[in-house]
C-alpha positions as CSV (number, residue, x, y, z in Angstrom):
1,X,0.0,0.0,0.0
2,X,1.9,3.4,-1.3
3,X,1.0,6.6,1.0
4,X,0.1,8.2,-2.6
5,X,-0.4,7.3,-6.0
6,X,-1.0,10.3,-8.8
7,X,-2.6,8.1,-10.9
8,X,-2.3,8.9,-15.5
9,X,-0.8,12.0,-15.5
10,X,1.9,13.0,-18.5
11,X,5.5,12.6,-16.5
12,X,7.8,15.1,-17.6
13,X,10.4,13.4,-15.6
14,X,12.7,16.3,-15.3
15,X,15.6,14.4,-17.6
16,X,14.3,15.6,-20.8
17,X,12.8,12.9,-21.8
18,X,9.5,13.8,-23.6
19,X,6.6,12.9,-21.8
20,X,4.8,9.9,-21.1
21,X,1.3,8.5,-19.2
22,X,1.5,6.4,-16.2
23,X,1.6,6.9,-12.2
24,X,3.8,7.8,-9.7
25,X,3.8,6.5,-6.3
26,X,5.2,7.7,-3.3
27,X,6.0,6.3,-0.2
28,X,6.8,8.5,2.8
29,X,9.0,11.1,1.6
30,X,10.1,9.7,-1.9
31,X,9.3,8.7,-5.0
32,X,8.2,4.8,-5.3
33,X,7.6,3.9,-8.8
34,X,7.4,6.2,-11.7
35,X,5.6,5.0,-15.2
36,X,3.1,2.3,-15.5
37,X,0.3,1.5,-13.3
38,X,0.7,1.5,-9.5
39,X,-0.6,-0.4,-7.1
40,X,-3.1,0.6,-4.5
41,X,-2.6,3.8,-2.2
42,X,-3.6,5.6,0.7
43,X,-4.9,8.4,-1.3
44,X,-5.1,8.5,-5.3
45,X,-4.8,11.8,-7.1
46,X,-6.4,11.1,-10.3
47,X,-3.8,13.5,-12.9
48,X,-5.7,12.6,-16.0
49,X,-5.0,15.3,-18.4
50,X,-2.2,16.9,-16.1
51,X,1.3,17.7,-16.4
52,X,3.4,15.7,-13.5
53,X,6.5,17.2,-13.0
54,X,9.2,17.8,-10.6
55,X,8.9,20.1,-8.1
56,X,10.6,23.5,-9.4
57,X,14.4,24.3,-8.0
58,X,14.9,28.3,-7.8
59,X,18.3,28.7,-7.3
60,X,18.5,33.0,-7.5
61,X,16.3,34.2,-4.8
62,X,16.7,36.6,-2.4
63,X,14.3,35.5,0.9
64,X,17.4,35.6,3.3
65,X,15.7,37.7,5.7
66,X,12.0,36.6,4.7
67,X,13.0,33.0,5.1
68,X,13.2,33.4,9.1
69,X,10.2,34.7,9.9
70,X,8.0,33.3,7.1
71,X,7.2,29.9,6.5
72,X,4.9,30.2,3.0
73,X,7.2,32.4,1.1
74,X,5.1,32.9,-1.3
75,X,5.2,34.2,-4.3
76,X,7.8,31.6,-5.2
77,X,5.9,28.6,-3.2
78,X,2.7,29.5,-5.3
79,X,4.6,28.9,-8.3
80,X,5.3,25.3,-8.0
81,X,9.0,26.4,-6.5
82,X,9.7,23.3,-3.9
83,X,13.7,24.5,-3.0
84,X,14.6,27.8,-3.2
85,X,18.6,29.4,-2.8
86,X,19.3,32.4,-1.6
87,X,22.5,34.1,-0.8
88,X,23.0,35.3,-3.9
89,X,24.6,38.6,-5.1
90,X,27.0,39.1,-2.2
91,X,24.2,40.4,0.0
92,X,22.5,38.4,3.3
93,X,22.8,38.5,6.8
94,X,25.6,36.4,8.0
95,X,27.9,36.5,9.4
96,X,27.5,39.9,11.2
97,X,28.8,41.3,14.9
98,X,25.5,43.1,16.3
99,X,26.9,46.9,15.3
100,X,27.0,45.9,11.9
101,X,22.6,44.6,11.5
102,X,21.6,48.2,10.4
103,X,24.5,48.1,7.8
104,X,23.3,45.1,6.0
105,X,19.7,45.9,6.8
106,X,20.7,48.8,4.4
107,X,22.6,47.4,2.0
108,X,19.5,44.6,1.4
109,X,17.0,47.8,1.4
110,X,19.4,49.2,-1.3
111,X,20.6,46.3,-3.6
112,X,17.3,44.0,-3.4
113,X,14.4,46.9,-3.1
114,X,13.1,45.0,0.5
115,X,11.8,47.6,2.9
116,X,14.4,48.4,5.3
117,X,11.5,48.5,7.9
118,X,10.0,45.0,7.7
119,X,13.5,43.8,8.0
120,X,14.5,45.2,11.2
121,X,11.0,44.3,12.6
122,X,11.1,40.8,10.9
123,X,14.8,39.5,11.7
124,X,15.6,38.4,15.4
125,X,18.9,38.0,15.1
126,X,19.1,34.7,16.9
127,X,22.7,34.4,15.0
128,X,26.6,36.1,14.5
129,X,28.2,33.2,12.9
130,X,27.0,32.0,9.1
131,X,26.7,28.5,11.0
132,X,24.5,29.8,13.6
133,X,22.3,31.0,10.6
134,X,21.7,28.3,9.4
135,X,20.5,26.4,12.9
136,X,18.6,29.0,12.8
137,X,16.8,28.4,9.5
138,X,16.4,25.1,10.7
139,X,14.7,25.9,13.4
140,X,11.9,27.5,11.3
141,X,8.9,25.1,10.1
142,X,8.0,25.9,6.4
143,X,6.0,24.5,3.6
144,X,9.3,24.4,1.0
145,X,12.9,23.6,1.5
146,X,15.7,26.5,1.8
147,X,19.3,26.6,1.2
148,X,21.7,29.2,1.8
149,X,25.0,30.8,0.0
150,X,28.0,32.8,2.1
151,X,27.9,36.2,0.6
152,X,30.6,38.9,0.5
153,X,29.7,41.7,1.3
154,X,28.3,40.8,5.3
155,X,31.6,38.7,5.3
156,X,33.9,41.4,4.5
157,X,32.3,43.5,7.0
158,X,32.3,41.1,9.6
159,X,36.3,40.2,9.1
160,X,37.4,43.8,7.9
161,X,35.1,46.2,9.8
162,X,34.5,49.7,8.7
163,X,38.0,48.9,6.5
164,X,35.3,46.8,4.5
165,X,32.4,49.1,4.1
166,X,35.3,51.5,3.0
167,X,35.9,49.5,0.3
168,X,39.9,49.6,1.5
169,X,42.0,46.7,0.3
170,X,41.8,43.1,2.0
171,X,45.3,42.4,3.7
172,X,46.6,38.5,3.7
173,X,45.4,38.2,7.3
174,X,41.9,39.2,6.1
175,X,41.4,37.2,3.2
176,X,42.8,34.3,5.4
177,X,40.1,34.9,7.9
178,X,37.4,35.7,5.0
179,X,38.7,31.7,3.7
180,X,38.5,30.0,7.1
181,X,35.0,31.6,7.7
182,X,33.9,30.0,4.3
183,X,35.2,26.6,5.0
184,X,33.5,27.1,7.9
185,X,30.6,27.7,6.3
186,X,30.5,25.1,3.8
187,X,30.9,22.8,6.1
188,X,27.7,23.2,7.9
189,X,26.2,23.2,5.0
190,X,26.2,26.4,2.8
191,X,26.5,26.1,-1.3
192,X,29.1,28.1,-2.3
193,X,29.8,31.8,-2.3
194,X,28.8,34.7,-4.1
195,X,29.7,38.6,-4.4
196,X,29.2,41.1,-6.6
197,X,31.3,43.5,-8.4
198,X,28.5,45.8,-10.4
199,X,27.7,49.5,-10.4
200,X,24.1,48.8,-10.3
201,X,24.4,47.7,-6.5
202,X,24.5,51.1,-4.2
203,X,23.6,51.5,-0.8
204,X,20.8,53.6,0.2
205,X,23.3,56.7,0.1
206,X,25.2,56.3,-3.2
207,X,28.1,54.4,-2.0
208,X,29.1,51.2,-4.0
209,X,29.2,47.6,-2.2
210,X,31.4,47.1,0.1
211,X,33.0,43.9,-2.1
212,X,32.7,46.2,-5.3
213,X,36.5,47.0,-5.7
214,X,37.7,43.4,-4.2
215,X,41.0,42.7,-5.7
216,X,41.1,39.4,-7.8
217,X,43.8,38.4,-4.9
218,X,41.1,38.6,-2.2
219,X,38.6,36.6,-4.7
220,X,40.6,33.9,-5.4
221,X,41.5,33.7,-2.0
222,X,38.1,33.1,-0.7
223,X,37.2,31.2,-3.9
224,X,40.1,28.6,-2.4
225,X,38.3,27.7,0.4
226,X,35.2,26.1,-2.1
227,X,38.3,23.8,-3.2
228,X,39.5,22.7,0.1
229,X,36.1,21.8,1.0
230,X,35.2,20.1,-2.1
231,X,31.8,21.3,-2.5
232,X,30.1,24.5,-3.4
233,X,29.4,26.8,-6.6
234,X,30.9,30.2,-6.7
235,X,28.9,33.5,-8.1
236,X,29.4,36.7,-9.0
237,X,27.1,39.8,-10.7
238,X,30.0,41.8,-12.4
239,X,29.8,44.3,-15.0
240,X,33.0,42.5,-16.7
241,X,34.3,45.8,-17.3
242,X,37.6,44.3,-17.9
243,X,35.7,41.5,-19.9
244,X,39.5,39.1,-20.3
245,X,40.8,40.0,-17.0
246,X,37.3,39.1,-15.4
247,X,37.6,35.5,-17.2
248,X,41.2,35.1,-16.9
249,X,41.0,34.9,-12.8
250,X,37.3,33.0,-12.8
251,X,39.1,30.5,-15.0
252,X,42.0,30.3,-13.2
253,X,39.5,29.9,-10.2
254,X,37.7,26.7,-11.4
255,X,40.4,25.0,-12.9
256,X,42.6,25.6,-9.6
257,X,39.0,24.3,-7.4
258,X,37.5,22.2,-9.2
259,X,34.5,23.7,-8.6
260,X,32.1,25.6,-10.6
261,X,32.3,29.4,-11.5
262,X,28.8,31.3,-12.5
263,X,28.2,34.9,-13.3
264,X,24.6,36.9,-13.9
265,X,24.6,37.2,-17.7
266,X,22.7,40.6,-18.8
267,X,22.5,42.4,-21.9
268,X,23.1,46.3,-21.6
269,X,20.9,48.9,-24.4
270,X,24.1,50.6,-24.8
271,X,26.0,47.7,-25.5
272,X,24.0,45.1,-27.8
273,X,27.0,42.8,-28.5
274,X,28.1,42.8,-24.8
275,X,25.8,39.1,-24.3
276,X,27.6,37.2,-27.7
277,X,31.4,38.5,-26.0
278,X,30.7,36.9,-22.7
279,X,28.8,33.9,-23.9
280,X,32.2,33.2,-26.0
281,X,34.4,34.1,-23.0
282,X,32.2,31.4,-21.5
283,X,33.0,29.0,-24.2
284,X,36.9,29.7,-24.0
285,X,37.0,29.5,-20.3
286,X,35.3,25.6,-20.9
287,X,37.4,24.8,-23.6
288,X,40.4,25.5,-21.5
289,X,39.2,22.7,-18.6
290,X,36.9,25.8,-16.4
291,X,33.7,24.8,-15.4
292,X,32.4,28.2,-16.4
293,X,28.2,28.9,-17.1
294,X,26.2,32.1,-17.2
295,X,23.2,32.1,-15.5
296,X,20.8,33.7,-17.8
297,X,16.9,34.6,-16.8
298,X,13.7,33.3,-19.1
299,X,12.3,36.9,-19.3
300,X,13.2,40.2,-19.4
301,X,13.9,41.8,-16.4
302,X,11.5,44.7,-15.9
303,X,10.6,47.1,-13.4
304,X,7.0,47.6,-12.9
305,X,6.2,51.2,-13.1
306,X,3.5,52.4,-11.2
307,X,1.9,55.0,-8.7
308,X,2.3,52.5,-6.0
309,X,5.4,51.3,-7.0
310,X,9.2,52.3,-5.8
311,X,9.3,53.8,-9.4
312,X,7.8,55.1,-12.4
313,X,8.6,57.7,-15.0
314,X,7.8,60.9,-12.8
315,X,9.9,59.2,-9.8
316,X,12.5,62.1,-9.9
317,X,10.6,65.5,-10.3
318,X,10.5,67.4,-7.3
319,X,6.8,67.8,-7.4
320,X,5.7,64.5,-7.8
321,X,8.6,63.3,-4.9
322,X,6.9,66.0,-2.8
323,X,3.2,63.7,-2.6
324,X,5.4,61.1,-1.5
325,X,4.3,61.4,2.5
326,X,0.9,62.3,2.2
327,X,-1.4,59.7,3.0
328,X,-2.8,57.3,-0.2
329,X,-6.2,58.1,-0.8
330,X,-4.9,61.7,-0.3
331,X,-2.0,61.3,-2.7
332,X,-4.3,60.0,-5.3
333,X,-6.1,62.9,-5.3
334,X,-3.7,65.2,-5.8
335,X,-2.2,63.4,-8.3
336,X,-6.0,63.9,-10.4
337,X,-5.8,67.3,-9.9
338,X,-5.1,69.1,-13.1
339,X,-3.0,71.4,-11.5
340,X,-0.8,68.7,-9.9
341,X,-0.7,67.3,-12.8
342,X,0.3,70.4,-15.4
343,X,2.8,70.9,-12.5
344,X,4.5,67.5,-12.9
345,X,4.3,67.5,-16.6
346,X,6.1,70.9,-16.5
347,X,9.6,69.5,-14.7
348,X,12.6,67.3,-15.6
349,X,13.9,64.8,-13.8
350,X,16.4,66.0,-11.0
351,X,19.4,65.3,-12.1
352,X,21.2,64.7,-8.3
353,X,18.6,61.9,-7.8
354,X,19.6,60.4,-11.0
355,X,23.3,60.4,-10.0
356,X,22.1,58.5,-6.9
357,X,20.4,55.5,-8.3
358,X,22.0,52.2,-10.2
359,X,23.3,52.8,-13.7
360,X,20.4,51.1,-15.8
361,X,17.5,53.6,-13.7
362,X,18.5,56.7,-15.9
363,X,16.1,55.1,-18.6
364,X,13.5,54.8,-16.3
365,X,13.0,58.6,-16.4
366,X,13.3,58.8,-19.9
367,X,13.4,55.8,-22.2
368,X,9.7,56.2,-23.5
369,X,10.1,53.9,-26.3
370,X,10.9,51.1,-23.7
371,X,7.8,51.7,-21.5
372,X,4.8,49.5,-22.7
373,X,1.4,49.3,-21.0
374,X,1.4,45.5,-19.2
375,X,-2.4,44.8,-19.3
376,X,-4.0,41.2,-17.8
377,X,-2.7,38.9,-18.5
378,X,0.8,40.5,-18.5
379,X,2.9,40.9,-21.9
380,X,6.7,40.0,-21.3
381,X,7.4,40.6,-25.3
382,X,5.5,43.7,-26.7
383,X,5.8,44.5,-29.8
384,X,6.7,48.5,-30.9
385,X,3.6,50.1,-31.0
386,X,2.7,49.1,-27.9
387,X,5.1,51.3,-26.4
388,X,4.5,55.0,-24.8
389,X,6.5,56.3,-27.5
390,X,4.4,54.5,-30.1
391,X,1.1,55.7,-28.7
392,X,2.0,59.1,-27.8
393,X,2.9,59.3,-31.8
394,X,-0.5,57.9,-32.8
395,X,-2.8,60.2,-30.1
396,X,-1.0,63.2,-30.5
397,X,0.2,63.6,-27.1
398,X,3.2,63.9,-24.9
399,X,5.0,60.5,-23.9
400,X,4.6,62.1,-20.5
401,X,1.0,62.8,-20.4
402,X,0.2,59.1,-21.8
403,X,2.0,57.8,-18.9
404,X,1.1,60.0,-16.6
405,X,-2.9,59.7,-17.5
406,X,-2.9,55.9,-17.9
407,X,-1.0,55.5,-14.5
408,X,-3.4,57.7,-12.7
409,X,-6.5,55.9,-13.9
410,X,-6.1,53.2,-10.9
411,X,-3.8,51.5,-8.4
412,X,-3.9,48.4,-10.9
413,X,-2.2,50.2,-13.7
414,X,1.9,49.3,-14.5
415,X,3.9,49.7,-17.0
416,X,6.5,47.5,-17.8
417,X,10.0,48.6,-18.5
418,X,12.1,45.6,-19.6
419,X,15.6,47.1,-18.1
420,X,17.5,44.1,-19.9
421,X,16.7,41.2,-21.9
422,X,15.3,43.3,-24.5
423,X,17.3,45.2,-26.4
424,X,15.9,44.2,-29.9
425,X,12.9,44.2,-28.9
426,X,11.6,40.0,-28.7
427,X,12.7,37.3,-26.8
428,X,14.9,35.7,-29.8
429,X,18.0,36.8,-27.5
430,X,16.8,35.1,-24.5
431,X,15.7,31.8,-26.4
432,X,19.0,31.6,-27.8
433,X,20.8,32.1,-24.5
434,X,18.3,29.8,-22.8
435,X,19.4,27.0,-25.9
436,X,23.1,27.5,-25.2
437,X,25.0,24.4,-23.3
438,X,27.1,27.1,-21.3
439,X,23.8,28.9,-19.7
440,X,21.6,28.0,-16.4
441,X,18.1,29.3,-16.2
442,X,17.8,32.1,-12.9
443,X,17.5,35.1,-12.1
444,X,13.9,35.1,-10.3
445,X,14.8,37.0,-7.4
446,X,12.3,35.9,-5.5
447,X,11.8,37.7,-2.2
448,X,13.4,40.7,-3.6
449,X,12.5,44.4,-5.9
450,X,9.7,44.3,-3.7
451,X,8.1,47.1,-5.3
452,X,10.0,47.3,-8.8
453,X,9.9,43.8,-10.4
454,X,7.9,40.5,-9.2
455,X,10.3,37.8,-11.6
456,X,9.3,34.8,-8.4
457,X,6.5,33.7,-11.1
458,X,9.4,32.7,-13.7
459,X,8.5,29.2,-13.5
460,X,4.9,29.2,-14.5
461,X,5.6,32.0,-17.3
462,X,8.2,29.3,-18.9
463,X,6.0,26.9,-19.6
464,X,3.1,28.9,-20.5
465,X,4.9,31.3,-22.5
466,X,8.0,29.2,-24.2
467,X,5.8,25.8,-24.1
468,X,2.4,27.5,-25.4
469,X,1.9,30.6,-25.9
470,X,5.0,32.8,-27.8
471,X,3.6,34.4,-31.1
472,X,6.5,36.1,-32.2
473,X,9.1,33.8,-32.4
474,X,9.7,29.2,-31.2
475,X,9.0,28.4,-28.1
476,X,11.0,25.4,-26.9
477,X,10.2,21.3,-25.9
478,X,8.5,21.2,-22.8
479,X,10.4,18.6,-21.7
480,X,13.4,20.8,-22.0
481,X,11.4,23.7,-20.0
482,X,10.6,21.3,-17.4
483,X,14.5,20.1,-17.5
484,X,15.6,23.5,-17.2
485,X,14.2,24.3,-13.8
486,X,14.7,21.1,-12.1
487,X,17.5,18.6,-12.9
488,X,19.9,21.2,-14.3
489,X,19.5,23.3,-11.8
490,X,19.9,20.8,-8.6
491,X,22.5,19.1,-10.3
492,X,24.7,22.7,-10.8
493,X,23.9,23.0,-6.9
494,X,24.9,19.6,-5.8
495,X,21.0,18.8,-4.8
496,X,21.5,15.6,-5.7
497,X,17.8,14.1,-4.3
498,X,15.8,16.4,-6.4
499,X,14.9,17.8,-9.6
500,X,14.1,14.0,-11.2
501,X,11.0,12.0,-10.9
502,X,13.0,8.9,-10.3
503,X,12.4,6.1,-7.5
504,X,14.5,6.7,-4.5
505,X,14.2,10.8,-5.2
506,X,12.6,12.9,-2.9
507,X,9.0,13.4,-3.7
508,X,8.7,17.1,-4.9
509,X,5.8,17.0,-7.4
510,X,4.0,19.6,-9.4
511,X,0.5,18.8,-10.7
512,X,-0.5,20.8,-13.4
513,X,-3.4,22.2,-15.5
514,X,-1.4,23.0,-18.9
515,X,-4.3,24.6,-20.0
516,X,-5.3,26.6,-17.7
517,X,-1.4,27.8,-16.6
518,X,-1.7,31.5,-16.7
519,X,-0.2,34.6,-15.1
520,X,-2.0,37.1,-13.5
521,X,-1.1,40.8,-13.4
522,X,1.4,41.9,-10.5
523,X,-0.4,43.5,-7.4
524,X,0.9,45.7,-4.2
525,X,0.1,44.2,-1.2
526,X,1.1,45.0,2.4
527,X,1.8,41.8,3.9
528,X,5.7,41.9,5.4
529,X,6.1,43.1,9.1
530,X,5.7,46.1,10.0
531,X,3.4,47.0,7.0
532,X,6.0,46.8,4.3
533,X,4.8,46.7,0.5
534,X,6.0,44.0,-1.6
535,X,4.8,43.2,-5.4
536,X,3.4,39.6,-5.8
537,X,2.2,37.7,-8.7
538,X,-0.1,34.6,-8.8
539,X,-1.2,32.2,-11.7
540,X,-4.1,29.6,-12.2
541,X,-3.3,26.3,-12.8
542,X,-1.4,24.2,-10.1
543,X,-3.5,21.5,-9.0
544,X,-1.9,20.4,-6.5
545,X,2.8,20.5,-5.3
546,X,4.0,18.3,-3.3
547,X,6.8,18.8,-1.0
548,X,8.4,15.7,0.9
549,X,5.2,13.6,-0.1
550,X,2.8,16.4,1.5
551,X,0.3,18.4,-0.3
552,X,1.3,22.0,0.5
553,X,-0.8,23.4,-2.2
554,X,-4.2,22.1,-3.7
555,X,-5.8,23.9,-6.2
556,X,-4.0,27.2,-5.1
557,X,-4.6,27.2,-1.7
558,X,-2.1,26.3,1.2
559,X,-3.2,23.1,3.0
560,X,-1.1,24.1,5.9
561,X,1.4,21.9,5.6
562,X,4.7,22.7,6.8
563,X,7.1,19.5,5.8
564,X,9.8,22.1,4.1
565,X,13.4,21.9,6.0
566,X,16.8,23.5,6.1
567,X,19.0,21.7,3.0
568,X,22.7,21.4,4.1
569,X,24.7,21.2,1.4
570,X,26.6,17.7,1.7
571,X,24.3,16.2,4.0
């Protein structure tokens, strides 16, 4: 008798195999029997005319504070997501001495757009060391599994001091410290390392990261302790201004570890080639023994423009930033008012604030071409004349006043600004990227941007979008969708009892509607501690995921389940 049986679904088995009817049983936590017809079962979930797949692995999110106070963390878990990573992009909270928690409660509010406010409300603190962390993650029930990277910039502070947020140059004692503290760390069960060398990432007041400047001596350094340990990825979000330096020491990293190297692989407007250079530096790295990959994302990324949102075209005039305080339904008002609005039309963007923010937000304020109304369901590849540009040309008005007016008409109105991944204007770019055997599918940021982008719901918009619905361009196998987001993924990790629908595996299961898979449009809610405002994202479709052999989610509602645990990597 098997504790479940999901009885003539369509396996997609995670391999890449194409799919295929039959059951899958589970006993206890894993999968039993996959394929053919199962015996009898405590309860049958009859999957006729469902996909069964395995449950989604995320491994770029960014629910490092979230994760220890929350135990849904949704939006990802409402997507199918069974594991999630986070650590990534040299920003968390570990390891830390207690003078430094406002620091990296600032640098998170800065780099990942999550309300400073609902992070010192929501984090207790309960640990110093990145060990200590992770018991404390442990201690937390939850309804998915988490798993946790070292990153840079809190361990830099916590070795180096103010020397670090300085930015002031690692010394050999330091980086030795900064190498111990990552074995350390690996040990109990972290999955590798990550910093971040990009001018995008500011904190709240201007200054870059304090790993931005890093020397490649203090990198490799750290990077050494992934070898000794013999486990672990290393990551980085670099803007490969020295594009053969930067893949002469990665390379010289891997080959010297063993272990793999990854790096956030973005497109710039300004630079349209910039993707093909680093996709053969990739190449060349491999071909000279690295183990070198890109980790690419399956959509634009796009800030979400909107009254309610942290940004939108009018952002950075003085008059508009002066409504910022007042309370909502008064703020809304005023922005009606014709007067307000003649007023706000009138200025330019203040050109301090813009000298402030990352390098990519200039656009924001002025990119009108690039700004297209997002609509319900959500369009991730408009074409030209949807833009404000294009509309402003056919109406006879002002880019400005399009936005401005079709903003104002409700809370539920956003524009979408695809910041990269869009740079000629359809997703052939990204479907080549995704196609290429040196790329990993990320970039989701869940539990981060909290009111600029809501990516968590990447997942569900690959298969319905590349395994359905694309009109301007091939979508891809499903099989190869499904592949993308579980195997590859947990295998690049070292997950290595997930991301397959194989006996023995542990039973993470998706059941799903292929049909009926759709995206709904982003919404503001209010829901992190102490009020904070986060974008979420939901989508029809799941029947049912499984985590451990437990129904956390049926029909899109949480059964209250909690069977999610700490993953240690090695364990």
């Amino acid at each position: 008798m098997h504790d479940f049986v999901i009885r003539g679904g369509t396996i997609l088995d995670g391999t890449g195999a194409p799919g295929a009817a039959g059951d899958v049983a589970i006993d206890g936590a894993r999968i039993a029997q996959v394929g053919g017809k199962a015996g009898a079962a405590r309860r049958v979930i009859d999957a006729d005319g469902l996909l069964v797949t395995p449950g989604w692995v995320d491994v770029h999110t960014h629910y490092d504070g979230q994760a220890t106070w929350d135990p849904i963390l949704a939006p990802s878990s409402w997507h199918g997501v069974t594991t999630i990573l986070f650590g990534n992009c040299g920003v968390g909270f570990a390891p830390v001495r207690p003078q430094h928690r406002g620091d990296l409660i600032d640098l998170m509010e800065a780099v990942e757009d999550i309300p400073g406010i609902a992070l010192a409300e929501g984090l207790n603190w309960e640990w110093e060391s990145f060990p200590e962390y992770l018991d404390a993650l442990e201690r937390l029930p939850r309804n998915i599994d988490v798993a946790a990277q070292v990153p840079h910039h809190p361990l830099r502070v916590y070795v180096m001091g103010d020397r670090g947020v300085n930015r002031e140059a690692a010394n050999q004692a330091d980086i030795a410290a900064m190498r111990q503290l990552v074995e350390d760390a690996l040990r109990a069960g972290a999955f590798g390392f990550t910093t971040s060398r990009t001018y995008s990432h500011k904190t709240t007041t201007g200054e870059l990261v304090p790993g931005h400047k890093a020397e490649e001596a203090e990198l490799l350094g750290i990077g050494r302790a992934l070898g000794a340990v013999g486990r672990g990825a290393f990551g980085m979000n670099s803007d490969f201004e020295r594009e053969a330096a930067e893949f002469a020491w990665i390379t010289e990293l891997s080959k010297a570890t063993g272990r793999p190297v990854w790096f956030l692989l973005t497109d710039r407007p300004t630079d349209p080639a910039r993707w093909r250079r680093l996709m053969a530096g990739v190449h060349q790295a491999r071909a000279a023994g690295a183990n070198v990959t890109a980790q690419v994302a399956g959509r634009p990324v796009g800030v979400i423009l909107g009254h309610a949102t942290s940004m939108n075209p009018f952002t950075f005039r003085p008059a508009y930033r002066a409504l910022d305080k007042l309370p909502a339904a008064e703020r809304w008002a005023r922005l009606r008012d014709p007067a307000v609005r003649a007023r706000i039309l009138a200025e330019a963007p203040s050109e301090r604030e813009l000298a402030r923010q990352g390098q990519f937000i200039r656009f924001v304020a002025t990119a009108w071409d690039r700004m297209f109304e997002m609509g319900d369901p959500p369009d991730y590849e408009p074409p030209a004349e949807r833009s404000v540009a294009a509309i402003a040309a056919r109406t006879g008005r002002t880019p400005d006043e399009v936005a401005y007016d079709y903003l104002t008409e409700g809370a539920d109105r956003f524009l979408f600004f695809p910041v990269v991944g869009y740079v000629h204007g359809d997703h052939e770019q990204i479907r080549e990227l995704l196609l290429d055997p040196g790329t990993l599918l990320g970039l989701g940021d869940g539990g981060a941007h909290c009111g600029q982008i809501v990516d968590a719901s990447l997942p569900s918009y690959m298969l319905s979008h590349w395994g359905r619905d694309r009109s301007r361009g091939p979508g891809l196998p499903l099989e190869q969708i499904v592949k993308m987001q579980t195997s590859e993924t947990a295998d690049f990790f070292g997950f290595h009892d997930r991301g397959r629908l194989a006996p023995g595996f542990r039973a993470d299961v998706n059941l799903i509607d292929f049909a009926a898979l759709r995206l709904h449009q982003p919404e503001i809610v209010h829901d992190l501690p102490a009020g904070g405002r986060r974008l979420v994202q939901r989508a029809d479709g799941y029947r049912a995921t499984l985590v451990a052999g437990t129904p956390v989610f049926e029909n899109g509602e949480h059964t209250g389940a909690l069977p999610g645990r700490l993953v240690r990597s090695g364990r």
